[in-house]
C-alpha positions as CSV (number, residue, x, y, z in Angstrom):
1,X,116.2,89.4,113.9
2,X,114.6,86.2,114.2
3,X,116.3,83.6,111.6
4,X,113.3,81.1,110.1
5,X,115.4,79.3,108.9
6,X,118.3,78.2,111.3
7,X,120.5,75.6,111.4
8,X,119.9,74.5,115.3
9,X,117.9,77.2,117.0
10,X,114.0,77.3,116.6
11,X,111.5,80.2,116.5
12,X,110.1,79.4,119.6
13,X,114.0,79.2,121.2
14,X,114.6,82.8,119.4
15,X,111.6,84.5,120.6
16,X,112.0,83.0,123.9
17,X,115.6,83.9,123.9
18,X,114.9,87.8,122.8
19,X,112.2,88.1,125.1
20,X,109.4,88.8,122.5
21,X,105.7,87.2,121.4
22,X,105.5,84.4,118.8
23,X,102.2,86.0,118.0
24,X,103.7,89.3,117.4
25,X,106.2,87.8,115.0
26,X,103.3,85.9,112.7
27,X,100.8,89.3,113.2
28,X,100.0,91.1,109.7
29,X,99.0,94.2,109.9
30,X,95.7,94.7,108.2
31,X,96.0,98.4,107.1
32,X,93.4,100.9,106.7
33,X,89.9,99.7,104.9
34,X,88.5,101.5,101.8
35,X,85.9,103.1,104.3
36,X,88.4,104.2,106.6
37,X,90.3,105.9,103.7
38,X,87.1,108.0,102.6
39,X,86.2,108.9,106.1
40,X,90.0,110.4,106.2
41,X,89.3,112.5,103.5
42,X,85.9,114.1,105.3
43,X,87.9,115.1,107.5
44,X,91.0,116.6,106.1
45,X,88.3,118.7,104.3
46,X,86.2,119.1,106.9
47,X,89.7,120.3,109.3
48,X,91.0,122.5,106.6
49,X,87.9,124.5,106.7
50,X,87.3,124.8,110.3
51,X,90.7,123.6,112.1
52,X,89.5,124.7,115.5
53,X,87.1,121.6,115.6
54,X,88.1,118.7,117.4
55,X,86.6,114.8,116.8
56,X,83.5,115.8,118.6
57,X,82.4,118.8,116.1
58,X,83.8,116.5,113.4
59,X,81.6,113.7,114.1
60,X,78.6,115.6,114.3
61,X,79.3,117.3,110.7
62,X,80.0,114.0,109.4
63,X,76.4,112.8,110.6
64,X,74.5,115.7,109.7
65,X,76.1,114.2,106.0
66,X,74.8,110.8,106.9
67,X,77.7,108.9,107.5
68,X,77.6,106.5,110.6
69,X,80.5,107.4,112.8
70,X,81.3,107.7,116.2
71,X,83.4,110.2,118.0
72,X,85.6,107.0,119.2
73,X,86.2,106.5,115.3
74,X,87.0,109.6,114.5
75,X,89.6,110.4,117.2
76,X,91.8,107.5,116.4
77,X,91.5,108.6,112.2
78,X,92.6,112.0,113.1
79,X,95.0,110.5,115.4
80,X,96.6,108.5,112.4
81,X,96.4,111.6,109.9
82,X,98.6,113.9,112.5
83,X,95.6,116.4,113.2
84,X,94.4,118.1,116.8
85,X,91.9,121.1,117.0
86,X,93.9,124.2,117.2
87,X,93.3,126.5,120.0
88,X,95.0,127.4,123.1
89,X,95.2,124.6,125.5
90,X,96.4,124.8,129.3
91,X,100.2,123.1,129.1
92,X,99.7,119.6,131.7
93,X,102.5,117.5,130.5
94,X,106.6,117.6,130.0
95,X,108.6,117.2,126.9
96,X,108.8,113.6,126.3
97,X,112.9,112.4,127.7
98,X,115.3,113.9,125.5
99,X,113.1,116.4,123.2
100,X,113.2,119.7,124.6
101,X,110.9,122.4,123.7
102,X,112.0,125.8,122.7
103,X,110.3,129.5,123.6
104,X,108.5,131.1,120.8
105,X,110.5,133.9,119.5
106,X,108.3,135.7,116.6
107,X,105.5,137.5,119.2
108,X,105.6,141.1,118.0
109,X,108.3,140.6,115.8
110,X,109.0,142.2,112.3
111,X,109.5,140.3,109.3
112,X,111.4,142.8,107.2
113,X,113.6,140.4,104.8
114,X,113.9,137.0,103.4
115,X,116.1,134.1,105.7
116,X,115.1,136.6,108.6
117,X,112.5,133.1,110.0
118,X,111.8,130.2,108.4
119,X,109.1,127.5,109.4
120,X,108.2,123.9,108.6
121,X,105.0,121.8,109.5
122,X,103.4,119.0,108.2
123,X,100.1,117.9,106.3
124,X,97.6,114.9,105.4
125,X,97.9,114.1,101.9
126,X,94.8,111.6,100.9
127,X,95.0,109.8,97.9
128,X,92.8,107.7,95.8
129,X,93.9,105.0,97.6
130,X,96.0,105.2,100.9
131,X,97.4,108.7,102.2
132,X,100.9,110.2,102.5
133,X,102.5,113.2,105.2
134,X,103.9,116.6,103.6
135,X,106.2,118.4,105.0
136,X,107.4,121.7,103.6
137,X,109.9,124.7,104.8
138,X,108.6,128.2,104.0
139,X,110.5,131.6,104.3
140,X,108.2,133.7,106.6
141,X,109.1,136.8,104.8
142,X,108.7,135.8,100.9
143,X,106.2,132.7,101.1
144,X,108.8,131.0,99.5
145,X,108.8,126.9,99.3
146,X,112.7,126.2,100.0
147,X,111.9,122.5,100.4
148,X,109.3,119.8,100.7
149,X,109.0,115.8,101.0
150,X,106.8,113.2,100.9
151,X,106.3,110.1,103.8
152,X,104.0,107.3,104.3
153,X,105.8,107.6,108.1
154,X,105.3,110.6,110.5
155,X,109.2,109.9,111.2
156,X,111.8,112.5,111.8
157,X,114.0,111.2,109.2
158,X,112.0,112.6,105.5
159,X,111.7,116.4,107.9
160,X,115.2,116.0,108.3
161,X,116.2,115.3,104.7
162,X,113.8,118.5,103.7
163,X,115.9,120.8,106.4
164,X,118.8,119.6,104.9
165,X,117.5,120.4,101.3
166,X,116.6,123.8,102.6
167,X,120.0,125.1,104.0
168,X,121.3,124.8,100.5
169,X,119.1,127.4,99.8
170,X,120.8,129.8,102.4
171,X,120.6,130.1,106.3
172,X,117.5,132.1,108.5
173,X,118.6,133.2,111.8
174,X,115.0,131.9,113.2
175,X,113.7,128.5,112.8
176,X,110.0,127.8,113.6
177,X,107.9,124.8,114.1
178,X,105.0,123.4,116.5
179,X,106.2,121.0,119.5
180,X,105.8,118.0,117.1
181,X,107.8,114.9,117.5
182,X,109.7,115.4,114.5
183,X,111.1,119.1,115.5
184,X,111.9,118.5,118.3
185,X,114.0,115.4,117.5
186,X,118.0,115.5,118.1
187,X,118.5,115.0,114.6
188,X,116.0,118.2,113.7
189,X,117.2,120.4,116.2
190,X,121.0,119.4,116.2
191,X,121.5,119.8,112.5
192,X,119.6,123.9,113.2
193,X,122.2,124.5,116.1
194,X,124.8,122.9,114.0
195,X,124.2,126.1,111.5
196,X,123.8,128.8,114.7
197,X,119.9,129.3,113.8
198,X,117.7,130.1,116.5
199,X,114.7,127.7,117.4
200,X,111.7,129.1,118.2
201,X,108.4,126.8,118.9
202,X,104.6,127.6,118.4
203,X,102.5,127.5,122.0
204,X,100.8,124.4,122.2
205,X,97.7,124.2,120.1
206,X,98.2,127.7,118.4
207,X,97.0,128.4,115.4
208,X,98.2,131.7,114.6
209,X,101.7,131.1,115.4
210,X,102.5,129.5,112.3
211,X,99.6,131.0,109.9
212,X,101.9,131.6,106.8
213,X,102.6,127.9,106.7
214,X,98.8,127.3,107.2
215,X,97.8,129.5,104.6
216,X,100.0,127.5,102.4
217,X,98.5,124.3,103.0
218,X,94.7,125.8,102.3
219,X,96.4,126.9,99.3
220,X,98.2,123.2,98.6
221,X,94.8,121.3,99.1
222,X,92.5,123.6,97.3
223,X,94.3,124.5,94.6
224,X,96.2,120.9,93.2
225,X,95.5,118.0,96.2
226,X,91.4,118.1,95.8
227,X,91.5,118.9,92.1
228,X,93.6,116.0,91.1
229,X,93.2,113.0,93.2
230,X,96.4,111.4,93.0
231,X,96.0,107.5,92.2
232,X,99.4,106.7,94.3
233,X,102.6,108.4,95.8
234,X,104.7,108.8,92.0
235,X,101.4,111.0,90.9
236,X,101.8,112.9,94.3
237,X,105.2,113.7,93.8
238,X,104.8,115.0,90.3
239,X,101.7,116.9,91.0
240,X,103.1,118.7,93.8
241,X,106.6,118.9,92.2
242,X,104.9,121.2,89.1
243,X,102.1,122.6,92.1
244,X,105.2,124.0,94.1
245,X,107.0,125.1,91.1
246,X,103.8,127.2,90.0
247,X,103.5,128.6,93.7
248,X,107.2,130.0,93.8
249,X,107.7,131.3,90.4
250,X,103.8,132.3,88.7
251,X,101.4,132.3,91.3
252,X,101.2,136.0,92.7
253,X,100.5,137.1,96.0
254,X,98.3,139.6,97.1
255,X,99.9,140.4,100.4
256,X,103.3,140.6,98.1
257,X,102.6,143.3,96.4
258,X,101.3,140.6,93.5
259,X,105.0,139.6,92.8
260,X,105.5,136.3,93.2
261,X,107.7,134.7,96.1
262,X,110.8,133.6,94.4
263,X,110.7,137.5,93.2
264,X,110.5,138.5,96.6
265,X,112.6,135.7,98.0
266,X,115.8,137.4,95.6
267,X,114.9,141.0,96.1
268,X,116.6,143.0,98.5
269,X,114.7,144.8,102.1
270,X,114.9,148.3,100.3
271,X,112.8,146.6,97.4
272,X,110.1,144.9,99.6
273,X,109.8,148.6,101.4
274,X,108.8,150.4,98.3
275,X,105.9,148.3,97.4
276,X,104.6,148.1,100.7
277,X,104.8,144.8,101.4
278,X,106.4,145.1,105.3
279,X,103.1,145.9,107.0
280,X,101.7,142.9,105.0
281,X,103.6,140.5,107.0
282,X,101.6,140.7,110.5
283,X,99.9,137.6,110.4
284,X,95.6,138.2,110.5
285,X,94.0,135.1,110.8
286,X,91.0,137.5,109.5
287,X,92.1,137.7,106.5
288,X,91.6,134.0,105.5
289,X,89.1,133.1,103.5
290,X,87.2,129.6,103.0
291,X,85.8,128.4,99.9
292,X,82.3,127.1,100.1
293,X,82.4,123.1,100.7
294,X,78.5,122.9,101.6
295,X,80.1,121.6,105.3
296,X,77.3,122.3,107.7
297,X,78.2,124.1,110.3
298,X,78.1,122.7,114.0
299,X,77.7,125.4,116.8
300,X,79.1,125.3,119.9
C-alpha cells in the first residue's frame, strides 16, 4: 500500500496517514534458523510416535538425546508446525467471531459404504531445508485419498482448493474435521452446506475421533516423508504425488480385507459385506502400532 516512490507524498506522510509503524514497514522477517529446522523435525518424529505428549514430555525426550532446549522453545516450534497433545481437554473458550463449531456426529456410528463420511486434517511436512503443511481428504469407509495439497501457509485457502478437488470425486453425506481454523472457515464450511453435506467436528483434543486420517499420516511419514527427505517443495509434490498414487491403487490394507482402497472405494456395500470388512471399520486406537525410533520414553 505504501508507494516508495511518490510523486508528493512521503513514507513517513503514508504511514502516518494509514495509521501504521515505519519500523514495521522496513522489518525483514528473519525466518527459521538451520537449528530451529532440525529441532522441528525431533519433534514431528517424536509427536508421531507418542501424540499424547505435550512440549513438556517433548522437551524432556529431546534432552535425554542431548539437545539443549527449553520447554519455552519447544512450545512456540510446535506452535509454528500446527501440533497440540491430543487428549481430552475441559472446553474454556468460544469459537472465535464468525467460525462456528459443529457437534460430532460419527459416536457409535456404522461405516458401511464409501461417501457415507469423509474427513480432512492437516500435517508437518519437514524438509531438508524449511517445512511445508499437508492437508488431505480421506473417505472413512475405503481409506481412500480423494485429495491432498501442499502449503507453506496454515491458511484456509490451499484446504479449500483440496475440498473442492474432492467433490469431483463424488459427494459424502458427513464431513469431518477437528475445530481447526481452516474448517471452520466460511469458505470451508460454506462451500460443504453449499453441496447439503453434514459437518460434523472432533471434540477438542481428541484423538480417536479422527483415527483413520491419523493412521494415514503414520503411514505418509514412515513410509515416503522420513525415507526421502525432500530437498524443497517441487520434490515434495512429486514424492507424495507417486506416495498417494501407491496408497490408493497398490498398497493393501489389512483392515480391507487386503484390497486396496480405490478397490474398495468403487465396490459396492454388498461387496465390502462378504469379505468382512464392516466390523473392521470401528476405529481401535489399539490396534496401532509404532515402529521402533529408539525415542526414550518419558513417564508421567
Amino acid at each position: 500500500m505504501v508507494d516508495r516512490h511518490h510523486p508528493s507524498l512521503s513514507i513517513v506522510r503514508q504511514c502516518r496517514l494509514m495509521d501504521i509503524s515505519r519500523s514495521g514497514l522496513y522489518y525483514q522477517p528473519k525466518g527459521i534458523s538451520e537449528e530451529d529446522l532440525t529441532l522441528m523435525k525431533l519433534i514431528d518424529r517424536q509427536y508421531m510416535a507418542t501424540p499424547f505428549y505435550g512440549a513438556r514430555k517433548i522437551t524432556a525426550c529431546l534432552k535425554s538425546q542431548g539437545h539443549k532446549v527449553n520447554r519455552k522453545r519447544i512450545r512456540r516450534l510446535m506452535r509454528v508446525m500446527g501440533l497440540k497433545a491430543i487428549y481430552r481437554r475441559p472446553r474454556t473458550s468460544k469459537p472465535a467471531s464468525g467460525h462456528k463449531i459443529y457437534p460430532y456426529l460419527l459416536g457409535g456410528m456404522k461405516i458401511t459404504r464409501p461417501n457415507q463420511v469423509w474427513a480432512a486434517d492437516i500435517t508437518y511436512i519437514p524438509m531438508a531445508r524449511g517445512f511445508l503443511y499437508l492437508v488431505a481428504i480421506i473417505d472413512w469407509y475405503s481409506r481412500y485419498v480423494l485429495s491432498w495439497r501442499l502449503s507453506n501457509t496454515l491458511d484456509a485457502e490451499f484446504c479449500v482448493e483440496a475440498l473442492e478437488d474432492a467433490l469431483k470425486k463424488g459427494r459424502p453425506d458427513i464431513f469431518n474435521t477437528d475445530q481447526g481454523s481452516q474448517f471452520t472457515s466460511e469458505a470451508f464450511t460454506g462451500l460443504l452446506q453449499q453441496r447439503g453435506i453434514r459437518i460434523s467436528m472432533d471434540g477438542k483434543g481428541s484423538y480417536n475421533d479422527n483415527l483413520f486420517i491419523e493412521r494415514l499420516w503414520w503411514s505418509v511419514k514412515y513410509e515416503e516423508v522420513y525415507l526421502k527427505a525432500y530437498q524443497d517443495g517441487r520434490e515434495a509434490r512429486i514424492g507424495l504425488g507417486n506416495y498417494f498414487h501407491f496408497y490408493n491403487s497398490e498398497r493393501p490394507h489389512q483392515a480391507l480385507g487386503y484390497r486396496t482402497p480405490a478397490e474398495v472405494f468403487t465396490s459396492t456395500p454388498v461387496e465390502a459385506v462378504s469379505t468382512g470388512m464392516v466390523e473392521s471399520l470401528t476405529p481401535d486406537p489399539l490396534r496401532i502400532v509404532e515402529p521402533d525410533l529408539n525415542i526414550v520414553p518419558i513417564l508421567s
